[in-house]
C-alpha positions in Angstrom: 0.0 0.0 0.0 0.9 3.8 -0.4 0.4 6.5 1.4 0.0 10.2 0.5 -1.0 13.6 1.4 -3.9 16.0 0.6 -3.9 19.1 0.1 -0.3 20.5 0.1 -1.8 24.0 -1.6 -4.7 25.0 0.5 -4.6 28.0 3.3 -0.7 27.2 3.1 0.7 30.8 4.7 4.2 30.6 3.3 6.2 28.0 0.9 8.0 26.9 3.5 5.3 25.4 5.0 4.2 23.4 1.8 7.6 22.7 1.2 8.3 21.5 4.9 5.4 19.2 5.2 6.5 17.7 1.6 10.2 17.2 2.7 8.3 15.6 5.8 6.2 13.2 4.2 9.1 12.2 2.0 11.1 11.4 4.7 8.2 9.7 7.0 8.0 6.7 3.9 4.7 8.4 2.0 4.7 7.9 -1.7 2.8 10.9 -2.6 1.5 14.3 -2.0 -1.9 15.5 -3.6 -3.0 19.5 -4.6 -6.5 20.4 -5.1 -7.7 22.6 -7.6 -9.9 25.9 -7.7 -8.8 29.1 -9.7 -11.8 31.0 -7.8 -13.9 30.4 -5.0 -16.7 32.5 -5.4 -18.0 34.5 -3.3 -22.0 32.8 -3.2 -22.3 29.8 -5.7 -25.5 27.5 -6.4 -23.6 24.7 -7.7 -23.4 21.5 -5.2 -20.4 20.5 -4.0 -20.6 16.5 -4.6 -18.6 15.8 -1.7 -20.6 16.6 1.6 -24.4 17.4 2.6 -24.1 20.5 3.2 -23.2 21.5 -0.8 -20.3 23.4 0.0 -16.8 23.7 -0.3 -15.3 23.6 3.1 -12.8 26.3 2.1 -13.7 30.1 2.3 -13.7 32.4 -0.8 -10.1 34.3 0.9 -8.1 30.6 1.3 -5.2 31.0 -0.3 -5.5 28.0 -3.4 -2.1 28.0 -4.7 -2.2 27.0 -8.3 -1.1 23.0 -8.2 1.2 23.2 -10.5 3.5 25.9 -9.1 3.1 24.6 -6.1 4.3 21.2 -7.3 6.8 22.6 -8.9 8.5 24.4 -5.6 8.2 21.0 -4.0 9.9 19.3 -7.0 12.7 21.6 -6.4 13.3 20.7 -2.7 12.5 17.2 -2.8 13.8 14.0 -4.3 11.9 11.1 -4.5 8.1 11.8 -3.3 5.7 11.5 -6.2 3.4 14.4 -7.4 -0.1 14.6 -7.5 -3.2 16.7 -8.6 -6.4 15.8 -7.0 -7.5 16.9 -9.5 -7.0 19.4 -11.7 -10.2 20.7 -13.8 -9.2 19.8 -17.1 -12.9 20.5 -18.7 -12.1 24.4 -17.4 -8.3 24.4 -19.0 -6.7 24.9 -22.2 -5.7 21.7 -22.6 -2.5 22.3 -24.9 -1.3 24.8 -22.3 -2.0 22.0 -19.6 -0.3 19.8 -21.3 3.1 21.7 -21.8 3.0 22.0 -18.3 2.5 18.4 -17.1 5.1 17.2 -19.7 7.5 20.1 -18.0 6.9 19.0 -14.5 7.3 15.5 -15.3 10.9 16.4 -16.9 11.5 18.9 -14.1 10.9 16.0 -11.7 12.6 13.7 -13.5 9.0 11.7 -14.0 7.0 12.0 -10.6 4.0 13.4 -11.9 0.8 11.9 -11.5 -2.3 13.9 -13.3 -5.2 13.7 -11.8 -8.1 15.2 -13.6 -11.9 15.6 -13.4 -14.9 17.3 -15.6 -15.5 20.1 -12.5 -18.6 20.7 -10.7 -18.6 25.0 -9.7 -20.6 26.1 -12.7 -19.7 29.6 -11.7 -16.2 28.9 -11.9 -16.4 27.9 -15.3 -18.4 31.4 -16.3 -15.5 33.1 -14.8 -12.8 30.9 -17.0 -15.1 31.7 -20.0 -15.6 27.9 -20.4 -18.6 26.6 -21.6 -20.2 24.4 -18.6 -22.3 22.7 -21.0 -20.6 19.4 -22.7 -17.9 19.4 -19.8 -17.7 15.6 -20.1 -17.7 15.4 -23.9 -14.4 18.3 -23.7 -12.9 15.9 -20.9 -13.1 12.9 -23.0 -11.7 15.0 -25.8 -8.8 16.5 -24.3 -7.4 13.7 -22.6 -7.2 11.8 -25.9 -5.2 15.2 -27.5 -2.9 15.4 -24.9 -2.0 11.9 -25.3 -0.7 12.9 -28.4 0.8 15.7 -27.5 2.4 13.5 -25.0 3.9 11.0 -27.6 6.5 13.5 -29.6 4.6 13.0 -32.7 2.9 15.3 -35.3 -0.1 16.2 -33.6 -3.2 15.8 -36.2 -6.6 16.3 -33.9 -9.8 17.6 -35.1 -12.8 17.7 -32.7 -15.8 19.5 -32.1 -13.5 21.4 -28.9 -9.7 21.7 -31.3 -8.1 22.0 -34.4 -4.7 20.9 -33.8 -2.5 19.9 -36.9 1.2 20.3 -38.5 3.0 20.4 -34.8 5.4 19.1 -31.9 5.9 19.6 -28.6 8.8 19.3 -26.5 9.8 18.4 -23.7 8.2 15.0 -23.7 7.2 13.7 -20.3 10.0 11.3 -18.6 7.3 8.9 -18.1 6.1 6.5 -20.6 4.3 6.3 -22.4 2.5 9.5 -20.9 2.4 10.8 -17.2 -0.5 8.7 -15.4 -3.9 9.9 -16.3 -5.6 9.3 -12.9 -9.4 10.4 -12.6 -11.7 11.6 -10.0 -15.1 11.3 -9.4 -17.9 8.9 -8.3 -20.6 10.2 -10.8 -21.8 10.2 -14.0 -19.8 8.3 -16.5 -16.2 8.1 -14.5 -16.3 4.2 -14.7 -16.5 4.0 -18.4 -14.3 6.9 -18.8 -11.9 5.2 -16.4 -11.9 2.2 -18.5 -11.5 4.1 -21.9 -9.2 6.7 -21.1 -7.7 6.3 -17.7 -4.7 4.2 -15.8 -5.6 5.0 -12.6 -9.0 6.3 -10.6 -9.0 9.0 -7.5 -12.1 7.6 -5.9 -13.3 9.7 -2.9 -14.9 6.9 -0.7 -13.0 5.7 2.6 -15.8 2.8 3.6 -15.1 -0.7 1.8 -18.6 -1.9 1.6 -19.2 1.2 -0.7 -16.5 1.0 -2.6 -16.2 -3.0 -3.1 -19.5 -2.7 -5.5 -18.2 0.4 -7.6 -15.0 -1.4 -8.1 -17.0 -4.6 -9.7 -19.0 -2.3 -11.5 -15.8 -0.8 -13.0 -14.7 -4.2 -13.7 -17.4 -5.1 -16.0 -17.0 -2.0 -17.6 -13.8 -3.0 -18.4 -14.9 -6.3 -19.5 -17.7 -5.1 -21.9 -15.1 -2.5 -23.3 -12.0 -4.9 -23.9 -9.6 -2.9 -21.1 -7.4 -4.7 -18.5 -9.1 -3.9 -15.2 -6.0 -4.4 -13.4 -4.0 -2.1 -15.7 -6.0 0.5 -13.4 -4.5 1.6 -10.1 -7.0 2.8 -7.5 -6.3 5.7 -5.2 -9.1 6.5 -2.3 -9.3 8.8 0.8 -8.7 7.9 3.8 -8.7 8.7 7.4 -5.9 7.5 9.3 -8.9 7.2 12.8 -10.4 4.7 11.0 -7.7 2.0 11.8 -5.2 -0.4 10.4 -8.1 -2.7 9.5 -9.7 -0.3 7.3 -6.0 -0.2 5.3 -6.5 -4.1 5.3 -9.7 -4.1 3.8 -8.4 -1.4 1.5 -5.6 -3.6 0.5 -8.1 -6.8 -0.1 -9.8 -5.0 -2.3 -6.8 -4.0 -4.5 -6.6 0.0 -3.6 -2.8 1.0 -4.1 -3.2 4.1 -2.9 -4.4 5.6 0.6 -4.4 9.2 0.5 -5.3 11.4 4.0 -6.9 14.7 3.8 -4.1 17.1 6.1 -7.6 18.0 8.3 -7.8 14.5 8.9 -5.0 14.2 11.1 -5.3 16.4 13.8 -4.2 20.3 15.6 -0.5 18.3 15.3 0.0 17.6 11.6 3.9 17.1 11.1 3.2 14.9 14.2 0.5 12.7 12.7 2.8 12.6 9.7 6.0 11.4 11.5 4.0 8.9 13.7 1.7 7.3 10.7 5.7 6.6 9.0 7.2 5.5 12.4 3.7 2.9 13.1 1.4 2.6 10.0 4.0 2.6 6.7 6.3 -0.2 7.6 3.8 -2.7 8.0 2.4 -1.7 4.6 5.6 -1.3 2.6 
C-alpha cells in the first residue's frame, strides 16, 4: 500500500510550510503528496459540491488555493523522491495544450514524478468566470485527454474535434514517463467508470468505507470487460482517514486499492506529528 497527502496548496501561509510538510512526508515513507484545484472560490455559488451534505466547499472564498502546479513545482525543487499529484485538476475548465506543456515540464523537471489527476468540475460559476462553456464538460474531458495523449507522444499532432483543431505540430519536452504521465481520474458520478476504462490508468475515488467502494470497483470491472480494457491495468487511489484503523488499510488492500491518500484535516491540531508517527507505526507494515 501507499500513502500520500492531501492538500499540500490549500490555506498554506508561506512555501515553506508546503515545502516542509513535503520534505516531511518524503522522509516519514509516503509515496505521494496531492494538490487540489480551484482558480476561484466565489464569493455565493449554487452549484453543489458533490462531496458533503451541506453542498459546500469547506474552504472560504479568501483561502489561499495556490495553483497546483506551481506549487508542485517548488516542492519538485526541494525534494527528491516523493511523487506528485493533482487531486485533480479541472481539465474541462483548461486549455488543454497549455495544460499539457505543463505536465510534460513538470514531469521532466521532476525527472518523471508526476501523476495527473483530472476531473470534468462541478462550480458552474467557476467555469463562467474561466469563460468555459459548462455545457458538454464531459464530452471536452473525454476529448482533451485523448489530444494530450498525443501531445504526450512526440509525434505530429493531427486532432480535429468539435473542442480543437490541432494539426502540423510538436511539442517538446516529452514527459519522462512513458508512455505519458498517469492519467488518474476523480469522481464517483456520471460516466467516471466507463471513462476510467477508456481513457484512464488510474481512478481517484473519494470513498474511505469498503462496503461502498467494493460494489463500484466490480462495477468498473465489467465496464472493463464489456469494453476490452485490462481492469488491473487501473491503479485505484481513495481517501482515507488514518482514525479509522489499520483494518480499514487491510480491507483497502483486499480489495486492491494502491493508494491511501489522508486529507491534512484529517490528522489532527498536530499535523507534522501525525505525519512522523503514521511513518514510524502505519507505513512499515504496509511497505
Amino acid at each position: 500500500m501507499k500513502f500520500g497527502i492531501v492538500p499540500i496548496n490549500i490555506g498554506i501561509q508561506s512555501p515553506d510550510q508546503s515545502i516542509g510538510l513535503a520534505q516531511l512526508a518524503e522522509g516519514s515513507g509516503f509515496e505521494s503528496v496531492w494538490t487540489f484545484e480551484h482558480v476561484v472560490v466565489p464569493i455565493d455559488y449554487k452549484s453543489k459540491y458533490p462531496y458533503n451534505e451541506s453542498g459546500k466547499m469547506g474552504a472560504e472564498p479568501n483561502t489561499n488555493f495556490i495553483d497546483p502546479l506551481i506549487a508542485l513545482a517548488a516542492i519538485a525543487a526541494q525534494t527528491k523522491t516523493i511523487r506528485l499529484g493533482t487531486g485533480v485538476n479541472i481539465l474541462s475548465q483548461a486549455n488543454p495544450l497549455l495544460m499539457a506543456k505543463q505536465i510534460a515540464s513538470l514531469d521532466f523537471m521532476s525527472g518523471g514524478r508526476f501523476l495527473f489527476g483530472a476531473g470534468i468540475g462541478w462550480l458552474k460559476e467557476e467555469f463562467r468566470a474561466m469563460g468555459t462553456p459548462y455545457e458538454k464538460r464531459g464530452a471536452r474531458f473525454d476529448d482533451y485527454i485523448q489530444a494530450m495523449k498525443k501531445v504526450w507522444s512526440g509525434e505530429t499532432v493531427e486532432h480535429q474535434s468539435e473542442f480543437l483543431d490541432w494539426t502540423g505540430f510538436q511539442s517538446f519536452p516529452l514527459p519522462v514517463q512513458k508512455p505519458h504521465v498517469p492519467v488518474i481520474m476523480g469522481g464517483n458520478a456520471g460516466k467516471i467508470l466507463e471513462r476510467i476504462a477508456k481513457y484512464g490508468d488510474g481512478w481517484f475515488a473519494p470513498i474511505g468505507d469498503p462496503n461502498e467502494l467494493k460494489p463500484r470497483l466490480d462495477e468498473l470491472r465489467q465496464v472493463c470487460e464489456g469494453l476490452g480494457r485490462n481492469y488491473d491495468e487501473i491503479e485505484i487511489t481513495c481517501m482515507w482517514s488514518p482514525n479509522a484503523g489499520e483494518d480499514l488499510v487491510k480491507a483497502m488492500a483486499d480489495l486492491g486499492v494502491a493508494r491511501l491518500v489522508a486529507p491534512l484535516p484529517a490528522l489532527g491540531a498536530d499535523v507534522p506529528g501525525a505525519i512522523g508517527k503514521i511513518g514510524q507505526e502505519l507505513i512499515p507494515k504496509f511497505a
